[in-house]
ROKE-482394 format. One record per residue (C-alpha): x, y, z; chain; residue number from 1; residue in one letter. Coordinates in nm, 3 decimals, m for minus. Layout:
ROKE-482394
{px X; py Y; pz Z; ch A; i NUM; aa A} .
...
end
This chain:
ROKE-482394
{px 0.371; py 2.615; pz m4.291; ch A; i 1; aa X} .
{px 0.312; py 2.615; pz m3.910; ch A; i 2; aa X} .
{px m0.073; py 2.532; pz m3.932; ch A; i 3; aa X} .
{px 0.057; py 2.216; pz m4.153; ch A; i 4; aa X} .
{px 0.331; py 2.114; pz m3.908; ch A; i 5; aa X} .
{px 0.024; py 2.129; pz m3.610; ch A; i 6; aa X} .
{px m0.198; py 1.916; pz m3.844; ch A; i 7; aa X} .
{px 0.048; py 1.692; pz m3.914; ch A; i 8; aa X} .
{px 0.145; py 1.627; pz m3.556; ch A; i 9; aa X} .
{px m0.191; py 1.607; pz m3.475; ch A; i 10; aa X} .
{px m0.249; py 1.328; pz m3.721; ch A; i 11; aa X} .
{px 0.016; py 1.170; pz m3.604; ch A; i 12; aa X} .
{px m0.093; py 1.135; pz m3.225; ch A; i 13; aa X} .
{px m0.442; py 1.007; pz m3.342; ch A; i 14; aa X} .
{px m0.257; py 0.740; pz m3.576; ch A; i 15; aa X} .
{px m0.038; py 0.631; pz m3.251; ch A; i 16; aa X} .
{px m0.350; py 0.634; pz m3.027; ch A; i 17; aa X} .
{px m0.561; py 0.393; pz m3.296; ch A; i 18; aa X} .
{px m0.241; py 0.169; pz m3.381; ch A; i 19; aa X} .
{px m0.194; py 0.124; pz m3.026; ch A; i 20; aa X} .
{px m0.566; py 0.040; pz m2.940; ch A; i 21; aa X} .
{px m0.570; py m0.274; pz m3.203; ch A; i 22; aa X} .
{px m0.258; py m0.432; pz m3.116; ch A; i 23; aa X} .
{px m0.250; py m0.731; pz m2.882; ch A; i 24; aa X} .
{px 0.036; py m0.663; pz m2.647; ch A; i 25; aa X} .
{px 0.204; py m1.050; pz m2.605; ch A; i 26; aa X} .
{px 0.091; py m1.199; pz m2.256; ch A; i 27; aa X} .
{px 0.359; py m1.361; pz m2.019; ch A; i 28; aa X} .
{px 0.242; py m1.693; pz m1.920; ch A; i 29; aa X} .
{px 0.465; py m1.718; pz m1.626; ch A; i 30; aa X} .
{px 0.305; py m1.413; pz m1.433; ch A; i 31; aa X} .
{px m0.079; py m1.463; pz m1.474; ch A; i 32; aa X} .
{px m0.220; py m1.139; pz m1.405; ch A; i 33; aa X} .
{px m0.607; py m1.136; pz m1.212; ch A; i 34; aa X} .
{px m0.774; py m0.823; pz m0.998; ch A; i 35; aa X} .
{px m0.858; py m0.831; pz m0.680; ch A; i 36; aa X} .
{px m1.211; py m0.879; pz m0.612; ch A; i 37; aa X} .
{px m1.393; py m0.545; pz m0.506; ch A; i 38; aa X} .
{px m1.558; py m0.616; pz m0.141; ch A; i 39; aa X} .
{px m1.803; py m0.412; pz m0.012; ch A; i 40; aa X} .
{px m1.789; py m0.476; pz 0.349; ch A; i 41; aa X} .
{px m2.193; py m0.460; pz 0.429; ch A; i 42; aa X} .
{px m2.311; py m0.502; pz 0.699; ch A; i 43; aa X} .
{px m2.293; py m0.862; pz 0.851; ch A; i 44; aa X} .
{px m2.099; py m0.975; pz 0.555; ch A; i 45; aa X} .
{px m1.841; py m1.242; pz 0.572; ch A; i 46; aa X} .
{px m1.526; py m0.962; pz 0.496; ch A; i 47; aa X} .
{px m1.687; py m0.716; pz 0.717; ch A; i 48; aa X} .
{px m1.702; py m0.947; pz 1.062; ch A; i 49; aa X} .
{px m1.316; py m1.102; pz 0.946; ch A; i 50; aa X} .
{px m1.221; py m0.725; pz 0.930; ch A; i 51; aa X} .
{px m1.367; py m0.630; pz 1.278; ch A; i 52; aa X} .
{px m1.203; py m0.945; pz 1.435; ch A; i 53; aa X} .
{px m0.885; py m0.833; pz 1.294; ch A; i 54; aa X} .
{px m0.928; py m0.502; pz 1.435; ch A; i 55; aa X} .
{px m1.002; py m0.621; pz 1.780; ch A; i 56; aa X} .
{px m0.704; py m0.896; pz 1.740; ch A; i 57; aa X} .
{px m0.454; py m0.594; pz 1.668; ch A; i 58; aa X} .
{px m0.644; py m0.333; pz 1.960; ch A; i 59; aa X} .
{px m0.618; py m0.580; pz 2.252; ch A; i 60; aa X} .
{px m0.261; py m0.605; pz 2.312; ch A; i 61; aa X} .
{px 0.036; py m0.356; pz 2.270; ch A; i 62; aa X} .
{px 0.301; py m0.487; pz 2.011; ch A; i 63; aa X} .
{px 0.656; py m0.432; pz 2.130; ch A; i 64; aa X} .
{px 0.932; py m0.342; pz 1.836; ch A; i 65; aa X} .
{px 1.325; py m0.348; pz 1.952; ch A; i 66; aa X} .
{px 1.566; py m0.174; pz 1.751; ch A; i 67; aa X} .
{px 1.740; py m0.436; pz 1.525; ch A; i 68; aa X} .
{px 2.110; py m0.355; pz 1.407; ch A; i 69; aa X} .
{px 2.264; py m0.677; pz 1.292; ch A; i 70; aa X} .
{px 2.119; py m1.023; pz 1.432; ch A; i 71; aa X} .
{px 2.081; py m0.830; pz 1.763; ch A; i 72; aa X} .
{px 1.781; py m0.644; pz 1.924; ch A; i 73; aa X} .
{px 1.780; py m0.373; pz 2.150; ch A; i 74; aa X} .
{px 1.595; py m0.159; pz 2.387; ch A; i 75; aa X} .
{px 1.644; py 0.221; pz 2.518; ch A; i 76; aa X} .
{px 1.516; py 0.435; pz 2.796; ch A; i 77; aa X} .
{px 1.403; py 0.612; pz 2.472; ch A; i 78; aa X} .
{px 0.994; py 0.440; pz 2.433; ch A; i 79; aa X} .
{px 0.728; py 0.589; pz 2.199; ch A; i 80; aa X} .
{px 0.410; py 0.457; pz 2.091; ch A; i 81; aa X} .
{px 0.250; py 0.430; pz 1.773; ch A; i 82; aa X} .
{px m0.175; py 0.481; pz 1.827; ch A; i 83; aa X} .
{px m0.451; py 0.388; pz 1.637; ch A; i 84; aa X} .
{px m0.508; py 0.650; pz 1.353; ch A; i 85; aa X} .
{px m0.891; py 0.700; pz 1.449; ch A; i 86; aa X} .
{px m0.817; py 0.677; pz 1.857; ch A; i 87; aa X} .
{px m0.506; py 0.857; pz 1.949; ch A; i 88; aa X} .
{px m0.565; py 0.730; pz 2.288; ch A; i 89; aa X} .
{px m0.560; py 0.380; pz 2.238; ch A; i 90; aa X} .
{px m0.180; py 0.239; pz 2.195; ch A; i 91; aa X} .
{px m0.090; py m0.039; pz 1.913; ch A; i 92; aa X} .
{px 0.247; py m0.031; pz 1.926; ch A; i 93; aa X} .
{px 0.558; py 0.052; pz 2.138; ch A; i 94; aa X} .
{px 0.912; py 0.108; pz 1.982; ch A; i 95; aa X} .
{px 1.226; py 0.312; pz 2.076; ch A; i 96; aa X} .
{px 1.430; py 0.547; pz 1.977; ch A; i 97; aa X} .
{px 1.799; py 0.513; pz 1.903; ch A; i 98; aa X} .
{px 2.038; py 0.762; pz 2.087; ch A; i 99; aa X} .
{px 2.388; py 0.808; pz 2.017; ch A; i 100; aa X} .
{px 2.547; py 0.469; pz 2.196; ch A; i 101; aa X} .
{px 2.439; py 0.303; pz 1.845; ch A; i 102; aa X} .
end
């Protein structure tokens, strides 16, 4: 009875799996779906040299981020800086720390 119960269940996944490849799930017109295009980033390609120039754009200056609570910013004697994740001695970023007068 067990070995018919396995079968059975068995069938029954295989029948689920073929039903499910045939039917045409209904597409939503509203919320045309595309993928991205795969870019390979060769060497003196056009994404490659608008990646680098990003990467220079963000390494040549030091982005400052207050500590927003409301509409208002603030700044602490608290600073850290975020680095780059492949030079830890390069800075990208510098944002501070909350301490208990917030």
């Amino acid at each position: 009875m067990l070995s018919i119960f396995k079968q059975t269940t068995n069938l029954q996944r295989s029948l689920c799996r073929c039903y499910a490849s045939v039917v045409e799930l209904d597409k939503v017109p509203d919320f045309p779906q595309a993928n991205e295009p795969i870019l390979g980033y060769l060497k003196n390609s056009s994404e490659r040299k608008e990646l680098e120039e990003a990467i220079k754009n963000i390494s040549s200056h030091v982005e400052e981020v207050p500590l927003v609570i409301g509409d208002k910013e603030y700044k602490t004697d608290n600073v850290r800086y975020q680095v780059m994740p492949h030079n830890h001695k390069h800075k990208i970023a510098k944002f501070y720390y909350a301490d208990k007068n917030f």
